[in-house]
C-alpha positions in Angstrom: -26.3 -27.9 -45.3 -28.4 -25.0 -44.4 -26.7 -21.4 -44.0 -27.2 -21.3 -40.1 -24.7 -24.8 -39.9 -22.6 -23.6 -42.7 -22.0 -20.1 -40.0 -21.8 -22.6 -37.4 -19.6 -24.8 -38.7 -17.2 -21.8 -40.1 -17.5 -20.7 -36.4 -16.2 -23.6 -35.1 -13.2 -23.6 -37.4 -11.8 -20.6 -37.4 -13.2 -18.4 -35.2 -13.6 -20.6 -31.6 -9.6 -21.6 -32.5 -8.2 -18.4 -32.3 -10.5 -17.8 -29.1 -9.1 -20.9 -27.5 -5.4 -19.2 -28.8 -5.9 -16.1 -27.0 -7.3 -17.6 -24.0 -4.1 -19.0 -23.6 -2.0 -15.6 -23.2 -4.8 -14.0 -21.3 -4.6 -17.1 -18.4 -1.0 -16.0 -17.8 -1.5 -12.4 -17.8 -4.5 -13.3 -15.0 -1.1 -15.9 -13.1 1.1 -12.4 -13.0 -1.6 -10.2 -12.2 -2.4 -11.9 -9.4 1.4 -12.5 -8.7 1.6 -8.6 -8.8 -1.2 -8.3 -6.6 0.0 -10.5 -3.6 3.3 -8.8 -4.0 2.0 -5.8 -3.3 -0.1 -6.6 -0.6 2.6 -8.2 0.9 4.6 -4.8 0.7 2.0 -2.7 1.6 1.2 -4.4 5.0 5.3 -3.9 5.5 4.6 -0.3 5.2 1.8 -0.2 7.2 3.4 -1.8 9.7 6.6 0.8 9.8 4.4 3.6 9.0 2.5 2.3 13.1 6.2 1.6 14.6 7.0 5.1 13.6 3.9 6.8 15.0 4.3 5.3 17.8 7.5 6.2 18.5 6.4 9.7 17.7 3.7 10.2 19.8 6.6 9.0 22.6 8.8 11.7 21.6 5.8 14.1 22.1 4.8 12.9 25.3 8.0 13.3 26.6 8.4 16.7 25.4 5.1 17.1 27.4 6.5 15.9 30.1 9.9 18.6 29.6 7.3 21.5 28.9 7.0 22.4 32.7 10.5 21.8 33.8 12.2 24.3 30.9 9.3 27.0 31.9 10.6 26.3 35.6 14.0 26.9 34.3 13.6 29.6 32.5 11.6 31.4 35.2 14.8 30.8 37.5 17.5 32.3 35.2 14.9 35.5 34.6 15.2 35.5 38.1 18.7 35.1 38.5 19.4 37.6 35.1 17.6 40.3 37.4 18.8 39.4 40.9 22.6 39.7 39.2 
């Protein structure tokens, strides 16, 4: 046997076993990373999703304080008034 099989065949027996025996652990950390991963898609779409409802419903409150703008202006032009008139 020449010294290239000999490194071979050494190779073969005890380094490509304890390759095969890590490969092992390292498929199941891949399963639960991957596990991990959809779990936390599937919370981060939740959050996006509250995080639009709640824009939304701000950007409804501030429309409608728009909208309330001119009518306390009005009202507080008409209790100047009234303030002066008294």
């Amino acid at each position: 046997m020449g010294m290239i099989e000999e490194g071979r065949q050494l190779f073969q027996d005890f380094v490509a076993p304890e390759i095969r025996a890590i490969e092992t652990p390292l498929d199941a950390l891949e399963k639960q990373v991957a596990s991990l991963d959809a779990k936390t898609d599937k919370r981060a779409d939740r959050l996006e999703s509250k995080i639009d409802r709640n824009q939304t419903q701000l950007m409804d409150t501030l429309h409608r304080m728009e909208n309330y703008t001119p009518v306390l202006e009005r009202l507080a032009r008409l209790e100047s008034k009234v303030q002066n008139a008294a």
